[in-house]
C-alpha positions in Angstrom: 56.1 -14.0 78.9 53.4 -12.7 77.2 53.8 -11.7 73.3 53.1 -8.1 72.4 50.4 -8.4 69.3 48.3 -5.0 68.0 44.5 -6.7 68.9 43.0 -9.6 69.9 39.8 -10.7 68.9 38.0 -13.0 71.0 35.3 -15.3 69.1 35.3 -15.2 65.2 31.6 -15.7 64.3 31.0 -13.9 61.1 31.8 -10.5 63.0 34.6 -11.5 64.7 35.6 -12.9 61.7 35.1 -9.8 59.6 36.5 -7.6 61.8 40.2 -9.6 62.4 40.6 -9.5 58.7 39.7 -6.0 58.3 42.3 -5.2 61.0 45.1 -7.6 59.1 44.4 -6.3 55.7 45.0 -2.8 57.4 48.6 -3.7 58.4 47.8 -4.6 62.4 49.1 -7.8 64.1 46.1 -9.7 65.0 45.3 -12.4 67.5 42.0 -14.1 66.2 40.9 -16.6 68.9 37.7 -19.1 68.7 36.9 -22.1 70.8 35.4 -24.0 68.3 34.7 -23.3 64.6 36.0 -20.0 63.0 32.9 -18.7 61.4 30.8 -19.1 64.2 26.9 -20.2 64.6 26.2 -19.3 61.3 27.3 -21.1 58.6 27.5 -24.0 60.5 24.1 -24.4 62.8 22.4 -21.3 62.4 21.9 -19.1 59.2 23.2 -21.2 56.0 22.3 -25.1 57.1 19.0 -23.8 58.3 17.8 -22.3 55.0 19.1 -24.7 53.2 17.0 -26.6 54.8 14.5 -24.6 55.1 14.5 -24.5 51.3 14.3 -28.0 50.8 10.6 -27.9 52.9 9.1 -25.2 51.0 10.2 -27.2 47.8 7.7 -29.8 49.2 5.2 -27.7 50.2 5.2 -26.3 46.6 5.4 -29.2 45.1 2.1 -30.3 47.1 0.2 -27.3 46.0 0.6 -28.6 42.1 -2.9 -30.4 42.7 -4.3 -27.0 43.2 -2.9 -25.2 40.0 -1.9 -27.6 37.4 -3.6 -31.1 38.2 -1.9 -34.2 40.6 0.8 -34.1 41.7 2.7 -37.3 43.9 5.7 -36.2 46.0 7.8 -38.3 48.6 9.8 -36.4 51.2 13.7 -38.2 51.8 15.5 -36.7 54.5 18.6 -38.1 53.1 19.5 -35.2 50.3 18.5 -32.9 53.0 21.2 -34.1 55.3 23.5 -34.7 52.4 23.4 -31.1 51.6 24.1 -30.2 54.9 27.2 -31.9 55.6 28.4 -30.0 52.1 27.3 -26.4 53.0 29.1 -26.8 56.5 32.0 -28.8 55.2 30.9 -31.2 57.3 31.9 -29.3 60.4 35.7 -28.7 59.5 36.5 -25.1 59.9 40.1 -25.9 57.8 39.3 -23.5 54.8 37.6 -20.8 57.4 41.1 -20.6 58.9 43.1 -20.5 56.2 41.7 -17.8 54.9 42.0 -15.4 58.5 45.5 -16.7 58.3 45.9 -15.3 54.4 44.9 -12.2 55.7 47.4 -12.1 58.2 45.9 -13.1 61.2 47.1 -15.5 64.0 44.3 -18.0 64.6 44.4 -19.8 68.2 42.0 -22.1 69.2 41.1 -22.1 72.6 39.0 -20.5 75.8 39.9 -16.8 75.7 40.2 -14.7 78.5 40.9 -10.7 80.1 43.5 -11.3 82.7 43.7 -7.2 82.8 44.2 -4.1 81.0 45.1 -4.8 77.6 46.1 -8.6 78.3 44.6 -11.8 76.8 45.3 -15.2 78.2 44.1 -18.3 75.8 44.6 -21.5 77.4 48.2 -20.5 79.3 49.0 -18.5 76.6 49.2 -14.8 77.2 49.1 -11.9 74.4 49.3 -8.4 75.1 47.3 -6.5 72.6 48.5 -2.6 72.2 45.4 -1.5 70.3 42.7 -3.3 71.0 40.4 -6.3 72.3 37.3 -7.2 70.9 34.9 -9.3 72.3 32.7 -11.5 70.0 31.8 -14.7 72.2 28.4 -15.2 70.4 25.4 -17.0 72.3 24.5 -20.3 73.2 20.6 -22.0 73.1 18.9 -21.0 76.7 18.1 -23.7 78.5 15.0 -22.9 81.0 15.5 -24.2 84.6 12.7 -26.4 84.1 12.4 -29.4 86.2 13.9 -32.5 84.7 14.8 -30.9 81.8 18.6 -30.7 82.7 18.3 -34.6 82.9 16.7 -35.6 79.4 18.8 -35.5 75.5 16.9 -33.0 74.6 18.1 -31.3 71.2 18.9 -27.5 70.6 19.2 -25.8 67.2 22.4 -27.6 66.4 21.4 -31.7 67.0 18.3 -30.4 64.9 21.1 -29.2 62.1 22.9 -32.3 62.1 20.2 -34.8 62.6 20.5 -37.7 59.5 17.0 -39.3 60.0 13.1 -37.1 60.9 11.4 -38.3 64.5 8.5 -39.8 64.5 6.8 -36.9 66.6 8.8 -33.6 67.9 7.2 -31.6 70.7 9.5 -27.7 69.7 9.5 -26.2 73.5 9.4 -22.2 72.6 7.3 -20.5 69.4 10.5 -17.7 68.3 12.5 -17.5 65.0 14.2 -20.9 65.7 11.3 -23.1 66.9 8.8 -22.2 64.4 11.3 -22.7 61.3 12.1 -25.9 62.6 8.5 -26.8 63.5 7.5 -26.3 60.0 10.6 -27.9 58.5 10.0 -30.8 59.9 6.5 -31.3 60.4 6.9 -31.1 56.3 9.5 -34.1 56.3 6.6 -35.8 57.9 7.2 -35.5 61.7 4.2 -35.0 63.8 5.2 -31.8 65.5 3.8 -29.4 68.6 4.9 -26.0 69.5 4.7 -25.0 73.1 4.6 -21.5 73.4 4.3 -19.8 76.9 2.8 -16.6 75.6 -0.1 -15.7 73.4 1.4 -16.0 70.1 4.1 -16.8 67.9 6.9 -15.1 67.4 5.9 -12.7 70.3 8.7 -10.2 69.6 6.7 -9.3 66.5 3.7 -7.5 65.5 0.7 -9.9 66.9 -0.7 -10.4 63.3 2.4 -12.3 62.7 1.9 -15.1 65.0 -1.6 -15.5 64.5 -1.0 -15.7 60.7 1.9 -18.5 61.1 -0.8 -20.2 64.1 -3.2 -20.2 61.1 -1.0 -21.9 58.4 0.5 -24.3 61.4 -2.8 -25.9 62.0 -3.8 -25.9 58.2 -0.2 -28.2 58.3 -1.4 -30.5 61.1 1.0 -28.6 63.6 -0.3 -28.1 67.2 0.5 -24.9 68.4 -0.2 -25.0 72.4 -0.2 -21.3 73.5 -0.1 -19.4 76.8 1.5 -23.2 78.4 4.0 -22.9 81.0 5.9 -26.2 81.2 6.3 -27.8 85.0 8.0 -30.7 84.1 10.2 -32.7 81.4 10.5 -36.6 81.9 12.1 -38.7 79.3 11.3 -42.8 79.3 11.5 -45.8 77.3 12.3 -43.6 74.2 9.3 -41.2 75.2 9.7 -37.6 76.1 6.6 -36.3 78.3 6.2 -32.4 79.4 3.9 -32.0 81.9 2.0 -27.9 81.9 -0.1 -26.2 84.0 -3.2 -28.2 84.9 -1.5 -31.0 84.7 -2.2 -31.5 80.7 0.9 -34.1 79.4 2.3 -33.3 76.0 4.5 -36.9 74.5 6.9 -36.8 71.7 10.0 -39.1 70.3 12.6 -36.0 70.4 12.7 -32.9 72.3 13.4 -29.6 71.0 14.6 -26.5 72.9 14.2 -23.6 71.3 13.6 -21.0 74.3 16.2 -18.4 73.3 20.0 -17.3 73.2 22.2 -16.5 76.5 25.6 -14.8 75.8 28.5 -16.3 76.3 30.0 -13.4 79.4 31.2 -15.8 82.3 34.8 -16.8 80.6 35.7 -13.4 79.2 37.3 -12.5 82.9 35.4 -8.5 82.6 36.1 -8.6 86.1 39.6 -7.9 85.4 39.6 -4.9 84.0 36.0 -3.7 85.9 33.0 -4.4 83.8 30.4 -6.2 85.3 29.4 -9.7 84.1 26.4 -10.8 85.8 24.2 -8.4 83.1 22.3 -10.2 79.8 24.8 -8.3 77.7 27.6 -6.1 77.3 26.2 -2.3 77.3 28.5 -0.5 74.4 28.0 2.9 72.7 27.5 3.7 69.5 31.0 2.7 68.5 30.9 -0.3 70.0 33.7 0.6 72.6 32.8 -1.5 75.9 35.5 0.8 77.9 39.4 1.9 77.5 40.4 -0.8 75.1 37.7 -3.0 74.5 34.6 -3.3 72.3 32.3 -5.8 72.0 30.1 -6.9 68.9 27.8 -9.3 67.8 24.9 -11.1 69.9 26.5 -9.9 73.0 25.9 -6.6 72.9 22.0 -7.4 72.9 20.8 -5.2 69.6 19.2 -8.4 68.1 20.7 -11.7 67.5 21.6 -11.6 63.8 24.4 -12.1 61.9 23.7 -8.8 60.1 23.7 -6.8 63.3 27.5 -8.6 64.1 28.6 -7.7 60.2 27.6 -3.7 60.7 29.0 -3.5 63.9 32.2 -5.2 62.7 32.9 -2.5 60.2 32.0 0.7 62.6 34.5 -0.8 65.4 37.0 -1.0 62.6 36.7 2.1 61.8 36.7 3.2 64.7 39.5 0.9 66.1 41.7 2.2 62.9 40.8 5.6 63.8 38.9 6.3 61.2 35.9 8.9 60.7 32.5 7.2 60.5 29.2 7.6 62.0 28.1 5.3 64.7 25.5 2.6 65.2 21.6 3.3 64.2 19.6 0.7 65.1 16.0 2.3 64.3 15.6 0.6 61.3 16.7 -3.0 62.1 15.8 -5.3 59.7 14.9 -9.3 60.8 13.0 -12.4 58.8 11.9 -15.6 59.9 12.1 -17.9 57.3 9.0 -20.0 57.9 6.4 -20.1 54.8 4.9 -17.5 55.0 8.2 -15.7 55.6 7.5 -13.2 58.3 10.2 -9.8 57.8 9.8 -6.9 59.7 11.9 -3.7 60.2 12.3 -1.0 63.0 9.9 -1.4 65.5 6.1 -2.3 66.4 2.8 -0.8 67.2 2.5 -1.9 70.9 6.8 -0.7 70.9 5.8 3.2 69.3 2.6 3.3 71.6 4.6 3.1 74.4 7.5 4.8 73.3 5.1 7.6 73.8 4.3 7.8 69.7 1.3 8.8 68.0 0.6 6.4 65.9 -1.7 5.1 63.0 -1.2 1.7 61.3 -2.7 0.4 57.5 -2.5 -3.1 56.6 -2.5 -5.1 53.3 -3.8 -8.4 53.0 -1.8 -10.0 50.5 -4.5 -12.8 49.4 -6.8 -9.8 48.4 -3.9 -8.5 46.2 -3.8 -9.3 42.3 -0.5 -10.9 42.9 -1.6 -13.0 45.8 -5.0 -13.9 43.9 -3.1 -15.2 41.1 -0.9 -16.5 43.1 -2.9 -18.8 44.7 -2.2 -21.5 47.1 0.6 -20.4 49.8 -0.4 -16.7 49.3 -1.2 -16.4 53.0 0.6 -13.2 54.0 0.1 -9.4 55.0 1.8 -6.1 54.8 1.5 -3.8 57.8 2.8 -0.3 58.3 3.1 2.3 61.5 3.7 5.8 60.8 4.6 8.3 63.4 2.0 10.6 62.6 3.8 14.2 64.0 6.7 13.2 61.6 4.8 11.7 59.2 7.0 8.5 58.3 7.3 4.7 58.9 9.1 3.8 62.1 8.2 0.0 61.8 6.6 -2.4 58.7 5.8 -5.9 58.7 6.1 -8.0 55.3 4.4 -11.3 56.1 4.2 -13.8 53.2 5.8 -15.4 49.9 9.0 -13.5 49.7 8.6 -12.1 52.6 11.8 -10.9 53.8 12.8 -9.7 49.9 10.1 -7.2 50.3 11.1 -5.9 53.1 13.8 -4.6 51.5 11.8 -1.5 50.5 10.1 -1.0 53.9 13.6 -1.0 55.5 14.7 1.7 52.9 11.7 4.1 54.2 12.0 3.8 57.6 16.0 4.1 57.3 15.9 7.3 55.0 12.3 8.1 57.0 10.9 8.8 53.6 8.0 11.1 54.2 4.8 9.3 53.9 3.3 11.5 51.1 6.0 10.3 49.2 5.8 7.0 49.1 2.0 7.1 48.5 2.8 8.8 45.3 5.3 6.5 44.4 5.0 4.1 41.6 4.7 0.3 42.5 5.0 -2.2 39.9 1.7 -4.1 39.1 1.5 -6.9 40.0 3.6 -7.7 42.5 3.7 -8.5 46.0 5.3 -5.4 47.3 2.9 -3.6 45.4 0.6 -4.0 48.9 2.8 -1.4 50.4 1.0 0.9 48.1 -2.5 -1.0 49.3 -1.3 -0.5 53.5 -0.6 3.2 53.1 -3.8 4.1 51.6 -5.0 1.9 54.5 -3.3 4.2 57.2 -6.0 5.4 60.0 
């Protein structure tokens, strides 16, 4: 028999998570289900290890840059407080706390495989739970593995072995030149790894503006990291403690560990859509604007393919609440979404780019800053390497898309994201005050440069 519940949420990354307690502060009985860790990719492979981590490279990297401002400097990188620190942000991968407090919000936490057996019905390993309100689907995403030849056969690491690791390879080859691969390429290659990126496109970071890449390819090879572009990968052999990836042409990249880092796939083919008529075999779920997937059901997160962030999963948490609670509220805007890569330079960019408002039929003009030419970045110094870029739609006369590449990176942006959400005209923001000297101050530098 199955047990009669208001909702069930399905998968309780930080969204999922949000949106069960929202729903048990409000007074609803709520089902929250998760497979593994409540809390999700986040805080315990993705967003807070990573930066922590993260944090402890650039530490180094600053540290090594004394020589250049203030005299000599010796530093020694240990992997061992890095790790350390690790094991304390996630808890050491116990999700105990995490569930306690869904449960002190009155939620019903179940661990186990959920799935739609039909209209309104939830079945979690046998267990069956008819939810009279709602289900919401928050399954996350899992690293992409590329059919590659050999690959399937080899222990290669994804994001998360990368997380957990306790000692630095000798040499890393980081298959894949995104958010993912080049933060760990850098981390790494900082802790004293010899690392090389394989990227099968032109550039890093190809989802962003070119500059971007190029800039990162720049400070990568100033950092002894190879960065092999436009490769396509044939084959992946793994011997004798030696990982060899074979490209095009028949040129052999070697390396101690192997890191995947080709992308996300969402977690659809356990979620039974079949049942209740939504097809499964597409990339993601296709929601509207309230997140409402059909009668019933609405999906958030990574799976409804509007960028894999935990931000993204957080917004659309509270507009399905709303709109779950019957609530007024407006829907999802996703013009001005906001995403950093926390490499150094940090690379953060907002809305969309040049090449995306060219073809979305735009006319267009761009003005860039270089941030070294700035008085900031000349004082600044070593590890100013950066840029601002800006796209206006000329026939409205605002930003639809800015790039803030360099130290703080993704802090500036905050103020880009701000004019293209509010589309604050153009002529205003030229004849804005920006406090000198700063880094953002270049936003004042990249209108001025707008042709």
């Amino acid at each position: 028999m199955a047990t009669s519940v208001d909702a069930v949420v399905i998968g309780l990354g930080p969204g999922g998570e949000d949106l069960a307690g929202r729903l048990g502060d409000a007074g609803l009985d709520v089902v929250a289900v998760e497979r593994q860790l409540v809390g999700g990719e986040c805080p315990y492979w993705g967003c807070i290890p990573s930066k922590a981590m993260i944090r402890s490279g650039d530490v180094l990297a600053e540290a090594r840059r004394v020589r250049d401002l203030a005299g000599s400097a010796q530093v020694q990188a240990d992997w061992g407080p890095v790790a350390k620190r690790v094991r304390e942000l996630t808890a050491d991968w116990d999700d105990t706390a995490a569930v306690e407090r869904l449960e002190g919000r009155g939620c019903r936490v179940v661990k186990g495989v959920g799935t739609i057996t039909g209209p309104g019905r939830v079945s979690v390993d046998g267990e069956s739970f008819d939810a009279g309100r709602a289900i919401v689907l928050n399954p996350g995403t899992s690293a992409a593995i590329p059919p590659i030849p050999g690959l399937a056969d080899v222990p290669y690491w994804t994001n998360r072995e990368a997380i957990e690791a306790r000692t630095v390879p000798r040499s890393l080859v980081v298959l894949g030149g995104g958010a993912i691969g080049v933060e760990l390429a850098q981390l790494y290659a900082r802790f004293g790894s010899k690392v090389t990126v394989i990227e099968n496109g032109p550039n890093l970071l190809a989802v962003e503006e070119p500059e971007a890449g190029r800039l990162l390819a720049e400070v990568f090879e100033r950092e002894n990291i190879r960065v092999v572009s436009d490769a396509n990968t044939t084959s992946v052999a793994h011997e004798d403690g030696t990982f060899t990836l074979t490209l095009d042409g028949g040129d052999e990249l070697h390396g101690d560990t192997l890191l995947v880092a080709t992308g996300r796939s969402a977690r659809l083919k356990d979620l039974g859509l079949d049942s209740v008529g939504v097809d499964a075999s597409e990339r993601f779920l296709e929601v509207d604007d309230h997140l409402r997937v059909t009668d019933g059901i609405w999906a958030i997160g990574d799976v409804t393919g509007k960028g894999a962030f935990t931000h993204v999963s957080m917004y659309q948490a509270a507009i399905a609440t709303r709109d779950i609670l019957g609530e007024e509220g407006p829907g999802a805007d996703y013009a001005a979404l906001p995403r950093v890569t926390f490499t150094d330079p940090e690379v953060g960019a907002v809305g969309i780019t040049e090449k995306q408002a060219k073809t979305a039929g735009l006319s267009v003009r761009t003005g860039t800053a270089p941030l070294p030419e700035a008085a900031r970045g000349h004082v600044h110094g070593p590890g100013n390497d950066g840029f601002i870029k800006v796209v206006e739609d000329i026939d409205r006369g605002v930003l639809v898309g800015a790039t803030s590449a360099g130290p703080y990176g993704g802090e500036i942006l905050g103020a880009l994201a701000v004019a293209v959400r509010a589309e604050v005209p153009v002529a205003t923001l030229r004849h804005s005050m920006w406090a000198y000297p700063t880094f953002h101050r270049a936003i004042e530098t990249a209108l001025a440069a707008l042709t």
